[in-house]
DSSP file (Angstrom, degrees, kcal/mol; ACC not computed):
  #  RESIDUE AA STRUCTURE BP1 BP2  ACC     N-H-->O    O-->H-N    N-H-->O    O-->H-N    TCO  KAPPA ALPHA  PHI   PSI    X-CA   Y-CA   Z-CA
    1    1 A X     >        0   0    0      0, 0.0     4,-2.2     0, 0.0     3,-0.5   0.000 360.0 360.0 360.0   9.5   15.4   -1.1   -7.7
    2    2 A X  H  >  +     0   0    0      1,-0.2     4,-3.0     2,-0.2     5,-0.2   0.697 360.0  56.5  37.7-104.2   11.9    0.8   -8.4
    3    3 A X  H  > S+     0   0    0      1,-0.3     4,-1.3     2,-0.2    -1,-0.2   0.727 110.8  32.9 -34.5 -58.6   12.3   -0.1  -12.0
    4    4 A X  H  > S+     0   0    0     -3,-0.5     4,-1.7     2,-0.2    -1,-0.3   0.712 111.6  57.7 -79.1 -11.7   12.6   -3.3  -12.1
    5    5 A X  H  X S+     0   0    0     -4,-2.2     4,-0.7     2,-0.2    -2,-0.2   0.956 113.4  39.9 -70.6 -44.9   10.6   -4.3   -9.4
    6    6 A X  H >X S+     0   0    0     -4,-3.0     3,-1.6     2,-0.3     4,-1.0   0.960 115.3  58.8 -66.8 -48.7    7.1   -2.4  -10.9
    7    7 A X  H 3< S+     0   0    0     -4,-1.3     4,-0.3     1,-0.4    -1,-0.2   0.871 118.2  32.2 -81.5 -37.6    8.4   -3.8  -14.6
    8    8 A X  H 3X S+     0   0    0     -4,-1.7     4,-0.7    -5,-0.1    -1,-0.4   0.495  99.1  78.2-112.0  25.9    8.2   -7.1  -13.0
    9    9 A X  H <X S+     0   0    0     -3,-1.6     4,-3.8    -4,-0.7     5,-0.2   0.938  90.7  55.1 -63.2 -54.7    5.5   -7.2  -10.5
   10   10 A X  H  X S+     0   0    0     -4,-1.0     4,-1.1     1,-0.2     5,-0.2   0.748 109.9  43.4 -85.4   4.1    2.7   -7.6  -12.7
   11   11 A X  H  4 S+     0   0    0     -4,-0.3     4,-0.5     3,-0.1     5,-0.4   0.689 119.2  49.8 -88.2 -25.0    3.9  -10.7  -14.5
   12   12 A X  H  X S+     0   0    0     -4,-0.7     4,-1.8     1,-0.1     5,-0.2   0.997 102.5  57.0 -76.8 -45.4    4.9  -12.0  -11.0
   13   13 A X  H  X S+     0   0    0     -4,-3.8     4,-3.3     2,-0.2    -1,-0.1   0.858 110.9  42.6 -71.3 -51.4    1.9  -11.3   -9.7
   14   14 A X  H >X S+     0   0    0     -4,-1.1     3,-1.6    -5,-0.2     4,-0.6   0.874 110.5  55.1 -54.6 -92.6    0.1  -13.7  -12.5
   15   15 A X  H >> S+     0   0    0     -4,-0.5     3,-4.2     1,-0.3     4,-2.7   0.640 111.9  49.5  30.7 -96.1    2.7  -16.3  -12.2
   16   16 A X  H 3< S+     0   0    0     -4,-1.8    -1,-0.3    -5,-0.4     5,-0.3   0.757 108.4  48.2 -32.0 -61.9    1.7  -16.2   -8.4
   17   17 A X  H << S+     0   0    0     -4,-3.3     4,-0.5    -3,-1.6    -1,-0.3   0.607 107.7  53.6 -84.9  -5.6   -1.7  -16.4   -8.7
   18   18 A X  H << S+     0   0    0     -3,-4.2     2,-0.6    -4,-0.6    -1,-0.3   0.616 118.5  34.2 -97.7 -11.7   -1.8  -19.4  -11.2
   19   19 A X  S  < S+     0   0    0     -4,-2.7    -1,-0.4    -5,-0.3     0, 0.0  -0.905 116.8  48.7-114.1 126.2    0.2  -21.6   -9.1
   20   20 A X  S    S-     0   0    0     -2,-0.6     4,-0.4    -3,-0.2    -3,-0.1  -0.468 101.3-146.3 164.7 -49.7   -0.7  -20.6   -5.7
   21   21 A X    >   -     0   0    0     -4,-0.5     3,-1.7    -5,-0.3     4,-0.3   0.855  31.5 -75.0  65.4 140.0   -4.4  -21.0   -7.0
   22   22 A X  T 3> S+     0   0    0     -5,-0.3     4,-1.9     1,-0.3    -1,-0.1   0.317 127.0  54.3 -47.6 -49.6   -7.3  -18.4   -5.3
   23   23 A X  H 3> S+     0   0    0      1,-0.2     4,-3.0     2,-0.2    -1,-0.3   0.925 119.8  35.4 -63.5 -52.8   -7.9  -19.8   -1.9
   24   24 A X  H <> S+     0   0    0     -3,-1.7     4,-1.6    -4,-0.4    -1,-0.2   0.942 117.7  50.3 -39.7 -63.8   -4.1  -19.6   -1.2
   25   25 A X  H  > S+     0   0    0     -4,-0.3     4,-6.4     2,-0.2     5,-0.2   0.737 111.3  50.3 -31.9 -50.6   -3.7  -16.5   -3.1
   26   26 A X  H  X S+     0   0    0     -4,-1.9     4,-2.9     2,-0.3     5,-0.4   0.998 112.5  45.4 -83.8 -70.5   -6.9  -14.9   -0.9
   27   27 A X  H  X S+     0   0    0     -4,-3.0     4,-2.8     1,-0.2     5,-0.3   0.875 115.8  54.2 -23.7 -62.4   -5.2  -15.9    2.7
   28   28 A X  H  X S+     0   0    0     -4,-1.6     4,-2.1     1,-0.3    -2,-0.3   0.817 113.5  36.3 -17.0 -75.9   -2.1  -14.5    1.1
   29   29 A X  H  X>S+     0   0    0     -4,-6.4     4,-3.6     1,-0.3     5,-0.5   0.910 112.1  55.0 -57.4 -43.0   -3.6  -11.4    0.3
   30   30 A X  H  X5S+     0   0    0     -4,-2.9     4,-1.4    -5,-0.2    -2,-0.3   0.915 111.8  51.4 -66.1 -30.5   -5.9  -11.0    3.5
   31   31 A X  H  X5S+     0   0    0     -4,-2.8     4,-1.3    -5,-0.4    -1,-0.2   0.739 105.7  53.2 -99.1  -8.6   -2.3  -11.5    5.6
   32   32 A X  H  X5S+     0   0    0     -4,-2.1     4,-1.6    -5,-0.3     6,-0.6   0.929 112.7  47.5 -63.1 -52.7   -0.5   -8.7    3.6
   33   33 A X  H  X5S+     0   0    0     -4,-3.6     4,-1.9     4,-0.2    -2,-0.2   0.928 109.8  48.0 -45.1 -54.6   -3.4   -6.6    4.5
   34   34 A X  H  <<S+     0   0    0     -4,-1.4    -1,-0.2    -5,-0.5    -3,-0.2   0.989 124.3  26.9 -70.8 -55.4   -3.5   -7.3    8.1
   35   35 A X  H  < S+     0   0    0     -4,-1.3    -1,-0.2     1,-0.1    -2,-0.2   0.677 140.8  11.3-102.6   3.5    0.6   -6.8    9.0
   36   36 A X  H  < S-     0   0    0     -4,-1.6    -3,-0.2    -5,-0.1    -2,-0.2   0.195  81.3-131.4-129.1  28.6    1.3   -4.4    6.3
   37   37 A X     <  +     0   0    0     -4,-1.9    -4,-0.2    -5,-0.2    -3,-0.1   0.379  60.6 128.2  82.8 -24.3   -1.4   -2.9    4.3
   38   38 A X        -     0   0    0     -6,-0.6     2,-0.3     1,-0.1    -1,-0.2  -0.199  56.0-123.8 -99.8 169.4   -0.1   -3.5    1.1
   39   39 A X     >  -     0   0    0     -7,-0.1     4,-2.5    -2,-0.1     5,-0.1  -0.719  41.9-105.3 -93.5 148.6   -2.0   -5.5   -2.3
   40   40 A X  T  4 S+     0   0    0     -2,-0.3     4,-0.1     2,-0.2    -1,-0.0   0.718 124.5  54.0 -47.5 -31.8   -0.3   -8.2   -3.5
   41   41 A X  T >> S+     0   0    0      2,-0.2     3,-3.4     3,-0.1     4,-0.8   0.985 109.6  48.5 -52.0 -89.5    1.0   -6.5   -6.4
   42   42 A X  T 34 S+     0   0    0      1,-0.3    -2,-0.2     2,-0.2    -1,-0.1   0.478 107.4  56.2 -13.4 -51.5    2.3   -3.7   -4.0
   43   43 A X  T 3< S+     0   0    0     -4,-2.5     7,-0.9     2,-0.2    -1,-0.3   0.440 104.1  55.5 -48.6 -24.7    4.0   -6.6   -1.7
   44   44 A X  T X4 S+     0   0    0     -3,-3.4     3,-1.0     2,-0.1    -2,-0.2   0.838 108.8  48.4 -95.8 -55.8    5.9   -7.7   -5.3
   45   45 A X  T 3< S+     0   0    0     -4,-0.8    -2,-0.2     1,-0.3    -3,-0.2   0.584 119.7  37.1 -80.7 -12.2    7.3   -4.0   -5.5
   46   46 A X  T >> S+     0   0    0     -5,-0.3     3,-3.4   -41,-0.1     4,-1.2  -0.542  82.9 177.0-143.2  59.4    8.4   -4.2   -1.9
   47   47 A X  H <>  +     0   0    0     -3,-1.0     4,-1.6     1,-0.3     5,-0.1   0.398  69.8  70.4 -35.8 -16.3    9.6   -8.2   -1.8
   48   48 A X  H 3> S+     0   0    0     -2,-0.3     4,-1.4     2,-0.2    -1,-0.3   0.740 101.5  47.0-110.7 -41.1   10.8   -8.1    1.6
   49   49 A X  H <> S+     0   0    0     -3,-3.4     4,-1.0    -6,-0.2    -2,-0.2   0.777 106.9  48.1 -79.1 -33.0    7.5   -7.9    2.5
   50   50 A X  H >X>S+     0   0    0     -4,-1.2     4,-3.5    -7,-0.9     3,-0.9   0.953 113.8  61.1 -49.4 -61.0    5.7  -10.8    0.2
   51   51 A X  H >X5S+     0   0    0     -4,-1.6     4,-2.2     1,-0.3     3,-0.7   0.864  97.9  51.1 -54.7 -76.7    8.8  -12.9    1.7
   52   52 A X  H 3X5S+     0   0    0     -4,-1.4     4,-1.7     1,-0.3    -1,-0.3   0.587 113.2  42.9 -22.2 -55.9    7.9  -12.6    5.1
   53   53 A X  H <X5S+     0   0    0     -4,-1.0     4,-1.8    -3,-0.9     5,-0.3   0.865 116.4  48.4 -70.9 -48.3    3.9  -13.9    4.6
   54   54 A X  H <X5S+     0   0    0     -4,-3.5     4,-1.4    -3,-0.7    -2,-0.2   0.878 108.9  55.9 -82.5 -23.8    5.0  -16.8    2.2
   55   55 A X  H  X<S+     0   0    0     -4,-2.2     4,-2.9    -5,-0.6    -1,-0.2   0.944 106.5  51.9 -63.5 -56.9    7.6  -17.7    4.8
   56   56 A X  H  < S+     0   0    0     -4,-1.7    -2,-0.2    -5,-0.3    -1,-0.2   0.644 118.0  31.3 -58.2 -18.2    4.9  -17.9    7.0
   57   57 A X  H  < S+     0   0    0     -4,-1.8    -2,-0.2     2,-0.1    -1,-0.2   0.701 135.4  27.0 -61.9 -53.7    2.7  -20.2    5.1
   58   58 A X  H >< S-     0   0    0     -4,-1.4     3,-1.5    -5,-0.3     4,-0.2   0.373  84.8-163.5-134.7 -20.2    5.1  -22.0    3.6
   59   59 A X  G >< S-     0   0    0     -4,-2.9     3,-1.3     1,-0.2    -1,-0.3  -0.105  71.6 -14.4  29.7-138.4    8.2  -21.9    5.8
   60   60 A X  G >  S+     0   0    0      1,-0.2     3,-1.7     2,-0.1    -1,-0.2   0.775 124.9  74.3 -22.1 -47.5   11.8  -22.9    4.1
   61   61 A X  G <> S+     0   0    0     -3,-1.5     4,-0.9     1,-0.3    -1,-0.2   0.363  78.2  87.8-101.7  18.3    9.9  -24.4    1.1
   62   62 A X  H <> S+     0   0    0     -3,-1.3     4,-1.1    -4,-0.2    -1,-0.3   0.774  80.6  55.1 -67.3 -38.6    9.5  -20.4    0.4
   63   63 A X  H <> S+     0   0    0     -3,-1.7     4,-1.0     2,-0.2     5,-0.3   0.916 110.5  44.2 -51.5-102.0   12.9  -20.2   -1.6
   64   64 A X  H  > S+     0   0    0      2,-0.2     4,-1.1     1,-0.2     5,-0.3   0.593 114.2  49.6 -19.8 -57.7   11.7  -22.9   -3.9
   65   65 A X  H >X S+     0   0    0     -4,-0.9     3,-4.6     2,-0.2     4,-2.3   0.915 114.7  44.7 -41.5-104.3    8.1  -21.1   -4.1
   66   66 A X  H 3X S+     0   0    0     -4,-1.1     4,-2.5     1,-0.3    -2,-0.2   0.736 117.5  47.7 -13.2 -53.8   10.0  -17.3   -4.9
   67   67 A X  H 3X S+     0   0    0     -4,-1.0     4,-0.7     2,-0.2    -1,-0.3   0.659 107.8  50.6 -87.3 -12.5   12.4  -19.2   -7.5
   68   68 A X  H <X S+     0   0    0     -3,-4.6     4,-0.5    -4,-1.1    -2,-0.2   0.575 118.7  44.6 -94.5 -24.0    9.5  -21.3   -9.5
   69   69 A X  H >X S+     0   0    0     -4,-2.3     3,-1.1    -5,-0.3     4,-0.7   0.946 111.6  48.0-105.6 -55.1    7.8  -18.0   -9.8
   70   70 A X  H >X S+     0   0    0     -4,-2.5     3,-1.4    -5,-0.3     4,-1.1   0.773 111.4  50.7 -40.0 -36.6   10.8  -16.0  -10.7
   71   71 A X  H 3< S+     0   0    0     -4,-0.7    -1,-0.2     1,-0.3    -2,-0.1   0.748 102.9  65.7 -86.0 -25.8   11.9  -18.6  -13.6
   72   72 A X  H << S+     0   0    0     -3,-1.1    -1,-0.3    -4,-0.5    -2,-0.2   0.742 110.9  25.7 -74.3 -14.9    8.7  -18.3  -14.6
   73   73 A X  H << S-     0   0    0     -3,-1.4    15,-1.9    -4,-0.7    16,-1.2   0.739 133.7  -6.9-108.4 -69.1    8.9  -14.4  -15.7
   74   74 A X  E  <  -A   87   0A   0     -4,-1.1     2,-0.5    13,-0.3    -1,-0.4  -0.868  54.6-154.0-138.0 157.8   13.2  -14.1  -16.6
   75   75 A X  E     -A   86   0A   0     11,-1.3    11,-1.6    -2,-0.3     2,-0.5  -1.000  11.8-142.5-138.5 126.1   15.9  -16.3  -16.2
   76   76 A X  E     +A   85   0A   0     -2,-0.5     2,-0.4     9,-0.2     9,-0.2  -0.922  29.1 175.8 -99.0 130.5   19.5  -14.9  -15.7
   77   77 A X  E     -A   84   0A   0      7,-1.7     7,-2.2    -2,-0.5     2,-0.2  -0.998  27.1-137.7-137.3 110.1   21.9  -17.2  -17.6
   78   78 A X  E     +A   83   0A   0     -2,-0.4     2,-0.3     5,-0.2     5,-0.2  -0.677  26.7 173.9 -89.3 141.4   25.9  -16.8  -18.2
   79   79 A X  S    S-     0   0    0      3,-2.5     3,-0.3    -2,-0.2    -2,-0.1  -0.907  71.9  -3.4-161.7 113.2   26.8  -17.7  -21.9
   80   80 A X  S    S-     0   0    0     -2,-0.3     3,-0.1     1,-0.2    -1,-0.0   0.547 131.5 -53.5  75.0  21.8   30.5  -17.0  -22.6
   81   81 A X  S    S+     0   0    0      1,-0.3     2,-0.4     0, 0.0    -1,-0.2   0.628 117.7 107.8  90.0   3.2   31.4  -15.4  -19.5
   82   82 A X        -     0   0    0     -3,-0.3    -3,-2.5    -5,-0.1     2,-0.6  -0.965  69.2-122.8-136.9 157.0   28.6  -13.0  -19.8
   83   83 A X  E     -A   78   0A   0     -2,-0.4     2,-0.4    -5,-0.2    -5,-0.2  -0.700  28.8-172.9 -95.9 139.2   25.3  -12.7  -17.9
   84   84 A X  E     -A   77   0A   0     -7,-2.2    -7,-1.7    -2,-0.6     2,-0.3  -0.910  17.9-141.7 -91.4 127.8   21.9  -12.8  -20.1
   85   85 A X  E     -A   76   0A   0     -2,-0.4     2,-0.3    -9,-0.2    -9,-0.2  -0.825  15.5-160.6-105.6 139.0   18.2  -12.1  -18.9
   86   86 A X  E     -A   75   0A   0    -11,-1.6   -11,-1.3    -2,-0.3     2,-0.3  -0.477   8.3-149.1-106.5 152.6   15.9  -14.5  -20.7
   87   87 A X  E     +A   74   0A   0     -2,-0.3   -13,-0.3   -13,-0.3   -16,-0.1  -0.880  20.7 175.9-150.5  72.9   12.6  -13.1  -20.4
   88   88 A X        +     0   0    0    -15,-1.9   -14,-0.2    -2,-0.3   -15,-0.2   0.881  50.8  92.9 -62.5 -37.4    9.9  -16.2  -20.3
   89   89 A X        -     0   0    0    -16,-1.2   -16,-0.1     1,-0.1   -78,-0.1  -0.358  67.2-147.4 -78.8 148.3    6.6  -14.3  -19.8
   90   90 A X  S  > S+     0   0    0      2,-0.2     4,-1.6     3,-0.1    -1,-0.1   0.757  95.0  51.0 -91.6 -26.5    4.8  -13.4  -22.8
   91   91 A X  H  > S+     0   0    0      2,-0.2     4,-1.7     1,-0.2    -1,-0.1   0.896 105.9  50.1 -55.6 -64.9    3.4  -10.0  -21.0
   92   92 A X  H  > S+     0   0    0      2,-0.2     4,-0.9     1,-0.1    -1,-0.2   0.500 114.5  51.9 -57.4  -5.2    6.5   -8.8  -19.8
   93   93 A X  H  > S+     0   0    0      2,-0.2     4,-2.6     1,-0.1     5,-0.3   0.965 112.1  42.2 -87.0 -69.8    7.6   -9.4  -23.7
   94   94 A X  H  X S+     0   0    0     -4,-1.6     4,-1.2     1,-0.2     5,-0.5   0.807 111.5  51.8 -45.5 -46.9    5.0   -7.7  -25.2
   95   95 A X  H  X S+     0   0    0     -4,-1.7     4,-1.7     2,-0.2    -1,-0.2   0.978 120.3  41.6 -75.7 -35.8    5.1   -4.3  -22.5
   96   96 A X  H  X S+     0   0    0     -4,-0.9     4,-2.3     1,-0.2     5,-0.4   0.994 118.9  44.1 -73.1 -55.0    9.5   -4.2  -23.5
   97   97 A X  H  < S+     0   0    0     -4,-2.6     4,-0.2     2,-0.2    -1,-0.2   0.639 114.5  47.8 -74.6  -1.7    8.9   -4.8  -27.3
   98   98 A X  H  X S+     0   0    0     -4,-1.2     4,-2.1    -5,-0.3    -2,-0.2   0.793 114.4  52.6 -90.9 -50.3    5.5   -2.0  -27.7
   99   99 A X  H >< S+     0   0    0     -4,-1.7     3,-2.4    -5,-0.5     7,-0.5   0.898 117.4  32.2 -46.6 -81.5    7.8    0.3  -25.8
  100  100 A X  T 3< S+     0   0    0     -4,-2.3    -1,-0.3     1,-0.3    -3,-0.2   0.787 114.6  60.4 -29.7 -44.6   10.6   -0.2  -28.3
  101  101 A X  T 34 S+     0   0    0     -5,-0.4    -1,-0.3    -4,-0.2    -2,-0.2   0.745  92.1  79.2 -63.9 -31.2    8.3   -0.7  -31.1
  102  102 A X    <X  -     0   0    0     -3,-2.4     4,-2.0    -4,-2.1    -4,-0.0  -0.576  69.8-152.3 -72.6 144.1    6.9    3.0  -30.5
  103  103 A X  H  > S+     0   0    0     -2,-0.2     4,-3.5     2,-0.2     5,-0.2   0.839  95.9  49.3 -89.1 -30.2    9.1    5.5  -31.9
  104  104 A X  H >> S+     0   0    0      2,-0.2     3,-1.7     3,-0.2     4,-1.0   0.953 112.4  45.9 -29.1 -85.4    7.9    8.1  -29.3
  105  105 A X  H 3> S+     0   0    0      1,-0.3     4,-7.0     2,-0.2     5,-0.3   0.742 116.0  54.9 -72.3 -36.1    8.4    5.7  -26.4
  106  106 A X  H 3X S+     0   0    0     -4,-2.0     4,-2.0    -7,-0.5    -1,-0.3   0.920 102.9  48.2 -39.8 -59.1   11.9    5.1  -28.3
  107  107 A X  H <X S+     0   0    0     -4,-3.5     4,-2.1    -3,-1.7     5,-0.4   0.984 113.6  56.7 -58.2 -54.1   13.1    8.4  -28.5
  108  108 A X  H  X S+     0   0    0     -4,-1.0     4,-2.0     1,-0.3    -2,-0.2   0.902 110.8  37.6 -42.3 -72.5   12.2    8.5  -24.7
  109  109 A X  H >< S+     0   0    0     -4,-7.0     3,-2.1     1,-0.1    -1,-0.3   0.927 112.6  55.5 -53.0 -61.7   14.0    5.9  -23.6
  110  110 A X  H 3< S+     0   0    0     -4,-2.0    -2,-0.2    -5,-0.3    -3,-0.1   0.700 112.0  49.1 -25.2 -60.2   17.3    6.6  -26.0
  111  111 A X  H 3< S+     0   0    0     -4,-2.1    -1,-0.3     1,-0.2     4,-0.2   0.912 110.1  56.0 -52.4 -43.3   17.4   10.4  -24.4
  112  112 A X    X<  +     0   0    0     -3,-2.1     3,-0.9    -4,-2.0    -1,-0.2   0.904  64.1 142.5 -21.6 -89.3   17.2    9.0  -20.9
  113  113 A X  T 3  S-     0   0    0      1,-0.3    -1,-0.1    -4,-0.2     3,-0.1   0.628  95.0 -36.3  42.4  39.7   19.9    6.8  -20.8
  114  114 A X  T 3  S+     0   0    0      1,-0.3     2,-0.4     0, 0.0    -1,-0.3   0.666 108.9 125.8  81.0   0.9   20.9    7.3  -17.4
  115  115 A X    <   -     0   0    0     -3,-0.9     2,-1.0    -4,-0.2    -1,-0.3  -0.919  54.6-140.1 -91.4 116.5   20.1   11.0  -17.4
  116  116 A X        +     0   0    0     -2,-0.4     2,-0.4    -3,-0.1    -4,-0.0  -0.719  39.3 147.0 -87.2 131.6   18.1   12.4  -15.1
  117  117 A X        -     0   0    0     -2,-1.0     2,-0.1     4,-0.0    -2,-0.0  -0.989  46.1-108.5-149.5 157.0   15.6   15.2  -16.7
  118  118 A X    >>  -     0   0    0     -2,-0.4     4,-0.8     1,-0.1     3,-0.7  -0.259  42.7 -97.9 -81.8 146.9   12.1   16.4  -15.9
  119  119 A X  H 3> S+     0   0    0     41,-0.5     4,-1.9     1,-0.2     5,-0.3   0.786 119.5  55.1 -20.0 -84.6    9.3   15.5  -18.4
  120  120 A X  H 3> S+     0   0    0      1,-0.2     4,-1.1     2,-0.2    -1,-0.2   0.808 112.5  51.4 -58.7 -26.4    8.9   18.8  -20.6
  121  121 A X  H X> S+     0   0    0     -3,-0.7     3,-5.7     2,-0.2     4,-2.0   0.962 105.3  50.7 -46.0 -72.1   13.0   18.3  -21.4
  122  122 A X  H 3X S+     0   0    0     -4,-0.8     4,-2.4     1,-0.4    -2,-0.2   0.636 110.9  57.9 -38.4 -37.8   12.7   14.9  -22.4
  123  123 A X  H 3X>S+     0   0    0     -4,-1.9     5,-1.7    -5,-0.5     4,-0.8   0.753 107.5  41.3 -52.0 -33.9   10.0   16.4  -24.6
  124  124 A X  H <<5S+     0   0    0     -3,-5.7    -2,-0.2    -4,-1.1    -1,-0.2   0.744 109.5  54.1-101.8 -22.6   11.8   18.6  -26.3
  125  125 A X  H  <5S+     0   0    0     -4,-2.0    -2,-0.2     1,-0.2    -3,-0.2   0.983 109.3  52.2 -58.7 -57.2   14.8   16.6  -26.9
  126  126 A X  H  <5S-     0   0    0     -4,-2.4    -2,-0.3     1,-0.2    -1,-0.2   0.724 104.0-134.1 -78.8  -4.8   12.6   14.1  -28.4
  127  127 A X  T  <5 +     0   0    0     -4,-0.8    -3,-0.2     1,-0.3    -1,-0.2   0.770  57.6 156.7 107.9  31.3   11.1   16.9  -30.7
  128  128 A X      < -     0   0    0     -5,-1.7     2,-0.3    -6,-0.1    -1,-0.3  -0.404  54.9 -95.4 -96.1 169.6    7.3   15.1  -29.4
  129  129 A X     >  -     0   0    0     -2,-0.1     4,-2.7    -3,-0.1     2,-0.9  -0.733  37.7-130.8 -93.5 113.3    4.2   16.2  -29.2
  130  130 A X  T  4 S+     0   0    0     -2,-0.3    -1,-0.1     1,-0.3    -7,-0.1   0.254  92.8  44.1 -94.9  39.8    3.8   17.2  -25.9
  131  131 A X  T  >>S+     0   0    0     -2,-0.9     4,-1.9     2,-0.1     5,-0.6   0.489 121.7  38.0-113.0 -60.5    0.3   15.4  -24.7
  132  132 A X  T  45S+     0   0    0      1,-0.3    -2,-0.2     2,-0.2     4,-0.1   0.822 113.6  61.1 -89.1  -8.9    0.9   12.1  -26.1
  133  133 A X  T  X5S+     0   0    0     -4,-2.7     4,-1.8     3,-0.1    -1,-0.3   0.810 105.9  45.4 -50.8 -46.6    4.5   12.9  -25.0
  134  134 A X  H  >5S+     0   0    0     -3,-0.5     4,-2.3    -5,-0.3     5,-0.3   0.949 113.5  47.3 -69.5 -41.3    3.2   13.1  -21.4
  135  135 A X  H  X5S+     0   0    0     -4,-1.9     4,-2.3     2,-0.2     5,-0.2   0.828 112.1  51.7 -76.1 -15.3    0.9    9.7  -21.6
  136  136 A X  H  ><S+     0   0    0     -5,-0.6     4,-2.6     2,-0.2     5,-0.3   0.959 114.4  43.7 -83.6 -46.4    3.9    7.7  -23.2
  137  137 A X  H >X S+     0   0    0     -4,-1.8     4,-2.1     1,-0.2     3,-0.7   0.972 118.3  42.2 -33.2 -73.9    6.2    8.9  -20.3
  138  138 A X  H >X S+     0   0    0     -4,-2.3     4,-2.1     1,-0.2     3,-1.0   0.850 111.3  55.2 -32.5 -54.7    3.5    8.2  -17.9
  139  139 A X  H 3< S+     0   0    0     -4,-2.3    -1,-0.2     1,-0.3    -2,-0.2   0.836 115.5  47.6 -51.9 -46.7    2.7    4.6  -19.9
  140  140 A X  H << S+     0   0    0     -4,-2.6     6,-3.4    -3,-0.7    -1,-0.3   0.591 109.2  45.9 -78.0 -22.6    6.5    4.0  -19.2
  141  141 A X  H << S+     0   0    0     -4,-2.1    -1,-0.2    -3,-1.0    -2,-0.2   0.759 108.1  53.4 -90.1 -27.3    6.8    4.8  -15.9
  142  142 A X  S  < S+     0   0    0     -4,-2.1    -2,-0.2    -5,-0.4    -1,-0.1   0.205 111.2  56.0 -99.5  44.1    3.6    2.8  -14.8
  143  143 A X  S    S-     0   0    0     -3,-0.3    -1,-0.2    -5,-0.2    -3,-0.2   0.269 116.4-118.7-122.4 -24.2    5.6   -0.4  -16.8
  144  144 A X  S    S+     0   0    0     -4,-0.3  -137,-0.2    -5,-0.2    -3,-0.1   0.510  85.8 112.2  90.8  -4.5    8.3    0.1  -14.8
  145  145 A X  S    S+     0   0    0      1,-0.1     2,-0.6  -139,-0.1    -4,-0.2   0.795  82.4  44.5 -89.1   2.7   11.0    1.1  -17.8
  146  146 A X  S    S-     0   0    0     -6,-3.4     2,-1.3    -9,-0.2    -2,-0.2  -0.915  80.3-156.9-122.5 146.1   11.2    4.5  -16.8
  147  147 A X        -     0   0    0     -2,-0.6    -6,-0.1    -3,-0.1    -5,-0.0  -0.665  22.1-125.6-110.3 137.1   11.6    5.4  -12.8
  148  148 A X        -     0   0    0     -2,-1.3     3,-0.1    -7,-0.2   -30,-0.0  -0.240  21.3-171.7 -49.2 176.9   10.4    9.1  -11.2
  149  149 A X        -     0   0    0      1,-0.3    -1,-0.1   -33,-0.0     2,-0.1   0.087  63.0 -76.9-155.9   1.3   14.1   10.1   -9.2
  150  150 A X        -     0   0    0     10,-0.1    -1,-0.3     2,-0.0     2,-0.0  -0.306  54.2 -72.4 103.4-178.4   11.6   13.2   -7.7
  151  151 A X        -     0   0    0     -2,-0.1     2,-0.3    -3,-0.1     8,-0.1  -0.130  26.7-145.9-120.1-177.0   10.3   16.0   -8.5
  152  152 A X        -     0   0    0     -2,-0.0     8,-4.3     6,-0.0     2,-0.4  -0.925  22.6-129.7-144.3 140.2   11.1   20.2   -9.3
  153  153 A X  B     -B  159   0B   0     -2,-0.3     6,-0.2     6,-0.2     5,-0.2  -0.936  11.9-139.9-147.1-170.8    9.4   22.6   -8.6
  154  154 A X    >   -     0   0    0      4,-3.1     3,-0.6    -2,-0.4     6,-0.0  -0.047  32.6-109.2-104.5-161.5    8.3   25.6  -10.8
  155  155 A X  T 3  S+     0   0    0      1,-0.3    -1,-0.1     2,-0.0    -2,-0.0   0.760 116.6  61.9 -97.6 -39.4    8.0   29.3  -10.1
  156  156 A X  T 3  S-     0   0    0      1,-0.1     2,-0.6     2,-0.0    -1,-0.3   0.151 122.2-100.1 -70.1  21.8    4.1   28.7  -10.3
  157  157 A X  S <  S+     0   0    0     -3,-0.6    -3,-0.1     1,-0.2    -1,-0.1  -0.202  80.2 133.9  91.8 -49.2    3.9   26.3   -7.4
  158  158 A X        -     0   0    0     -2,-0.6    -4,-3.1    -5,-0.2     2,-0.5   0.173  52.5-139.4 -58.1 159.2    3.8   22.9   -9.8
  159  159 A X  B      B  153   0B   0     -6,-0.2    -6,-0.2     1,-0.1    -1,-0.1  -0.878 360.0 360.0-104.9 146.3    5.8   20.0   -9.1
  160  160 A X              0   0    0     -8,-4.3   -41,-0.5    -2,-0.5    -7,-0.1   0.165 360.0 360.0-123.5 360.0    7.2   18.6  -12.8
């Protein structure tokens, strides 16, 4: 879960750090560093590890913590028998609706779809220009809607 995790890290990672408020935040951070290494952000993308330090602060009342900060970015809600993501954060709103809104980053996703294919396809299906085709890819992968699945490589030595 990659994708979604990076796509929502940095709205969790705000969320977190206005209720939590710096001093917290700053232990927080300093004891993710010390048993694993990681940024808080980084900790977001790898949850298992966040959980573990805010359990330790925070003990049980860690759920509660984890779910006030989640409600605060999307809310999944069944209406009719089907489930809906609500999207509350104004960030995460903005990074899904510029993507969409570009017609580059459009064609990009649409050709995806559940297809894996290396950059310069994905270029050429979308019939783009292929430098601002590589930074919208990129832009989309460090948003978290598109995820790497690994790499190829070419006759010259690159990995694409």
């Amino acid at each position: 879960m990659v994708g979604i995790d990076r796509l929502l890290s940095k709205s969790l990672d705000t969320v977190i750090r206005e209720n939590l408020g710096a001093r917290t935040v700053q232990k927080i951070e300093n004891r993710l560093v010390e048993k694993y290494g990681v940024t808080l952000t980084e900790s977001i993308e790898q949850f298992q590890k966040l959980d573990s330090v805010l359990r330790e602060f925070f003990g049980s009342s860690a759920d509660g913590l984890e779910n006030k900060f989640l409600k605060n970015v999307c809310e999944i809600k069944l209406v009719n028998g089907e489930k809906q993501i609500y999207i509350e954060n104004s960030s995460l709103t903005k990074i899904i609706l510029e993507s969409f809104g570009d017609d580059d980053k459009k064609k990009i996703l649409g050709v995806i779809n559940g297809d894996a294919l290396i950059i310069s396809e994905i270029i050429e299906k979308c019939d783009i220009a292929q430098t601002s085709g590589y930074r919208k890819i990129n832009s989309l992968i460090d948003d978290g809607l598109l995820v790497p699945s690994g790499y190829v490589s070419t006759a010259d030595g690159k990995k694409v």
